[in-house]
matplotlib code that plots the C-alpha trace (Angstrom):
import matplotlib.pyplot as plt

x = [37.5, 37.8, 40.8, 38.3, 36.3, 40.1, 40.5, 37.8, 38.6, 41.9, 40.3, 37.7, 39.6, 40.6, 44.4, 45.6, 49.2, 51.5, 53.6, 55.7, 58.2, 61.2, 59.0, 58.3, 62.3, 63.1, 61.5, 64.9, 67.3, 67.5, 67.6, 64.7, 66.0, 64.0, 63.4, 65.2, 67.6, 67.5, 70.2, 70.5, 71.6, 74.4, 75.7, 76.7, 73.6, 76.4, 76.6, 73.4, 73.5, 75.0, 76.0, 78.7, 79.6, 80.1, 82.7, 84.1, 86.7, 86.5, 82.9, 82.7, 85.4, 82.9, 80.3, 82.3, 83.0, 79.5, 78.9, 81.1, 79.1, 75.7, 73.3, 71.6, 74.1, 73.0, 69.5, 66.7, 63.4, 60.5, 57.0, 55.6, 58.1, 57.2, 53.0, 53.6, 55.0, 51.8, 49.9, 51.5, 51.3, 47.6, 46.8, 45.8, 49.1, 50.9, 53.5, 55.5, 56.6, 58.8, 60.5, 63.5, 67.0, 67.4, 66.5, 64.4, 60.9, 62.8, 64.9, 61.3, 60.0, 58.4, 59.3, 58.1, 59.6, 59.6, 62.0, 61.4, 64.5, 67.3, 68.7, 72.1, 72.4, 74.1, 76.4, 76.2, 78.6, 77.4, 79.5, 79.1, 75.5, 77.1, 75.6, 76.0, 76.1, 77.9, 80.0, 83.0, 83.2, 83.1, 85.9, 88.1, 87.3, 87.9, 91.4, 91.9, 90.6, 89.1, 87.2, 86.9, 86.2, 84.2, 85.3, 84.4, 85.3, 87.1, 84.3, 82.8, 81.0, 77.7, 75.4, 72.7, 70.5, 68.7, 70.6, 69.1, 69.8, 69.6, 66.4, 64.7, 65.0, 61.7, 60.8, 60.9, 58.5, 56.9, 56.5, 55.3, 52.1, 51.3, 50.4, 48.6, 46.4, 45.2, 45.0, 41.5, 43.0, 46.8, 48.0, 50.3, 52.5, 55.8, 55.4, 54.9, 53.6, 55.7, 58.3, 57.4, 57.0, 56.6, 54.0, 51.8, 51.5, 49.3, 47.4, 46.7, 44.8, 43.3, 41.5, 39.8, 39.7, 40.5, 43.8, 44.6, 47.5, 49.3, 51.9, 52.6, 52.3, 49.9, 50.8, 50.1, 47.6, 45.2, 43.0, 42.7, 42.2, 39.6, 40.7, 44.5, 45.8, 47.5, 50.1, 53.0, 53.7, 55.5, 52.2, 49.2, 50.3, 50.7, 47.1, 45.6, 46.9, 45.8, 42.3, 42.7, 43.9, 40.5, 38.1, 39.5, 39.0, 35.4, 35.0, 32.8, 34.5]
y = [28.6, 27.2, 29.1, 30.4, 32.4, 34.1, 34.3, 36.4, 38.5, 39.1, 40.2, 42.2, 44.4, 48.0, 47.2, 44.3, 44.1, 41.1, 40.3, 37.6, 36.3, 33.4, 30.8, 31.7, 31.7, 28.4, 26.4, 28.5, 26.9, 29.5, 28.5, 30.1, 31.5, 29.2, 26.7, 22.9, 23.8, 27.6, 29.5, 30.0, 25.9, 26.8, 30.5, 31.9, 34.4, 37.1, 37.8, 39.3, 41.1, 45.1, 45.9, 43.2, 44.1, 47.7, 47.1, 43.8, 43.3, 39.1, 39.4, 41.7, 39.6, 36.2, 38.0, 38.9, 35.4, 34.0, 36.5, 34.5, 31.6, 32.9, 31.0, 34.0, 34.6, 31.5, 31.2, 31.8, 32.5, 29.6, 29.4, 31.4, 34.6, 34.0, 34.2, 37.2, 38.5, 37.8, 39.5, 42.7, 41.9, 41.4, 44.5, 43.4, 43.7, 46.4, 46.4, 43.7, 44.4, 41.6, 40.7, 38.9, 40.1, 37.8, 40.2, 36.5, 39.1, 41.8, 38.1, 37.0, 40.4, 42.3, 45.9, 47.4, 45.6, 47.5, 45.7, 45.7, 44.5, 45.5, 43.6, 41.5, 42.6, 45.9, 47.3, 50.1, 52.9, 53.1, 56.5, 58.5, 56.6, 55.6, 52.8, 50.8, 47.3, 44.2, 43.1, 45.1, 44.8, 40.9, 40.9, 42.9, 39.9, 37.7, 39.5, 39.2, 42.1, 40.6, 43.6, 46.1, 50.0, 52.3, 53.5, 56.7, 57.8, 54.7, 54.3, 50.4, 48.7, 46.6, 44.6, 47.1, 44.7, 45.0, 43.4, 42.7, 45.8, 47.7, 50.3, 49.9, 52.4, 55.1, 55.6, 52.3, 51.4, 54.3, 53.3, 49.5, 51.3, 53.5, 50.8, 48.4, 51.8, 51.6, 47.6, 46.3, 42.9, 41.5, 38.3, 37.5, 34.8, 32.7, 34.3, 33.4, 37.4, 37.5, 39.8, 43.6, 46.1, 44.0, 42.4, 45.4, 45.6, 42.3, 43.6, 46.7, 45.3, 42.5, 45.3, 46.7, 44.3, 40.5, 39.1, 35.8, 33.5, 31.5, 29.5, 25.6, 26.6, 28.7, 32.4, 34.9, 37.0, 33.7, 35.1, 38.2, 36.1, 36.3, 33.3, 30.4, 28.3, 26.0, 25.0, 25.7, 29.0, 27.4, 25.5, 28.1, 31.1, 29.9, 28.4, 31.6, 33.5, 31.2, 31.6, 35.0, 35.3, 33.5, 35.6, 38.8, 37.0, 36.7, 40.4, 42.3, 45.2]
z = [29.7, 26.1, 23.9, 21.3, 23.6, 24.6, 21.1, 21.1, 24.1, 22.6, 18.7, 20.6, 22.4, 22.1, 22.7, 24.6, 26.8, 26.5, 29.3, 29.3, 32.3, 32.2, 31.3, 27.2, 27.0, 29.2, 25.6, 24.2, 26.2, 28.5, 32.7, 34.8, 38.3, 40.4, 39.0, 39.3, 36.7, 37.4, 37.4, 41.1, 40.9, 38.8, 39.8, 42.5, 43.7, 44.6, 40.9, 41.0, 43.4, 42.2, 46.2, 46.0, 42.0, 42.7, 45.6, 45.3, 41.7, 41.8, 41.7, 38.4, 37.7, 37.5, 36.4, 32.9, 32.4, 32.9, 30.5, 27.7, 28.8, 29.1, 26.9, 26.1, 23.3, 21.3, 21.9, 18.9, 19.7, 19.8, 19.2, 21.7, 20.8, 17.0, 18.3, 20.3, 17.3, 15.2, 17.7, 16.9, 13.1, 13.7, 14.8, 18.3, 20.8, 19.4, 22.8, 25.6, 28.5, 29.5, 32.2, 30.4, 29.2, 26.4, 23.5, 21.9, 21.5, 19.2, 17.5, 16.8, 15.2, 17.7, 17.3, 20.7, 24.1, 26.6, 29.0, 32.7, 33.8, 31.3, 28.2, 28.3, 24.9, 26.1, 28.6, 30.9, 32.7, 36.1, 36.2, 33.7, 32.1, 28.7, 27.0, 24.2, 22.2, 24.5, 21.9, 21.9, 26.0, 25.4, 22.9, 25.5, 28.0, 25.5, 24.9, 28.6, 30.6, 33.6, 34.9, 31.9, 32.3, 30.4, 27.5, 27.7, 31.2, 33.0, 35.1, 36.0, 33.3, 33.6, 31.4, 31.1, 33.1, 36.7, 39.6, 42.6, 44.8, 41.7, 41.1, 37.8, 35.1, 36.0, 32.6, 31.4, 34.5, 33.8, 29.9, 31.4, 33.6, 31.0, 28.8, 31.4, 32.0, 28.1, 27.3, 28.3, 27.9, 29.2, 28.4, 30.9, 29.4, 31.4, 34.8, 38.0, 38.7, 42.2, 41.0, 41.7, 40.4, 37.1, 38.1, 39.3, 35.1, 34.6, 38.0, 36.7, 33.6, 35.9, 37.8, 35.5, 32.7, 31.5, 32.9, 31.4, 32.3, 30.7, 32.5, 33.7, 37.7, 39.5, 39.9, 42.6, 40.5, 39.6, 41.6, 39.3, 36.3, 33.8, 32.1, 33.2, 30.2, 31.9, 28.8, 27.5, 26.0, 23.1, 22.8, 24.1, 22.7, 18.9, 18.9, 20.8, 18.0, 14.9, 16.4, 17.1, 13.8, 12.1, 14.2, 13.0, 9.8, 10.3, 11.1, 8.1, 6.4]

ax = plt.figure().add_subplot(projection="3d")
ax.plot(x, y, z, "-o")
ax.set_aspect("equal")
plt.show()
């Protein structure tokens, strides 16, 4: 399957779905979790895990200061952010649904993320629900507070992000289906597609329209695929778009 007849799916369609995974944000510096240099190599699982954070002090206690360290904090978006981006600008992919935390879509310019599985960029009160920007809570850590409370009500704090354990937000998941029911196209960009219920939102395009994959390894919803780039997204996605980008240009009126 050549890129330009893609292109063409993609500048055809009604409304098509990005959906990206780990793998557009690795090109950022940023560790996969499974991967050879995934995070799992370098931290201790238990961190993400939100049974052993809600009872267990040391843990939340580690957890903060991987937070200092994170990577997250200094990434900048590459290629394959700055092409979903275009997408949007274009017309054609007005909405992603990622799977990633790292806030690099919204860095890049895209104005609606719907994020899956939470954002690092913010923290939580699993008490009394408030939420807001992580800065503050990281300058108290900074200061020295190992295990910092809520603000508000003294309740535990959490990056507003989805531990293992941990349900995912309903009407963020809701939001996520809701637009896999109205794209007739979903590119389905840095993912393996084994993490549900995330990836039940590239299935539910491939079901009923053209799933296409882009990703380095094989995934578990090839089969459903209309169309695998096997690339890169830092490389695939910005050359999708330029041609997607010239066959809109050819359209009359």
């Amino acid at each position: 399957m050549t890129l330009e007849r893609v292109a063409d799916w993609v500048a055809n369609s009604e409304r098509t779905l990005v959906f990206t995974g780990a793998g557009i944000s690795t090109e950022s510096g940023i560790p996969d979790f499974r991967g050879p240099n995934g995070l799992w190599t370098k931290v201790d699982p238990k961190l993400f895990t939100i049974q052993n954070y809600v009872v267990d002090p040391e843990i939340r206690r580690r957890s903060w200061q991987a937070r200092l360290d994170s990577e997250m904090f200094d990434a900048a978006p590459n290629a394959g952010h700055r092409a979903v981006a275009r997408l949007e600008a274009l017309g054609v992919a007005p909405v992603v649904v990622t799977q990633n935390i790292d806030g690099l879509h919204q860095a890049a310019g895209s104005r609606d993320v719907v994020e899956v599985h939470g954002t690092v960029h913010e923290v939580v009160c699993l008490d009394c629900g408030m939420q807001e920007p992580i800065g503050p809570t990281l300058d108290r850590v900074r200061n020295g507070e190992a295990d910092p409370a809520c603000p508000s009500c003294g309740g535990l704090l959490k990056t507003a992000t989805i531990s293992f354990g941990q349900n995912l937000v309903p009407e963020v998941l809701d939001r996520a289906f809701e637009e896999a029911e109205v794209a007739d196209v979903c590119i389905a960009a840095g993912s393996t597609l084994s993490v549900t219920p995330a990836a039940h939102v590239p299935r539910i395009v491939g079901e009923k329209g053209k799933l296409v994959i882009v990703n380095e390894e094989p995934t578990e919803l090839d089969h459903l695929a209309a169309a695998i780039l096997t690339a890169k997204t830092g490389t695939a996605l910005p050359a999708l778009t330029d041609l997607v980008e010239s066959a809109l240009a050819r359209e009359p009126g």
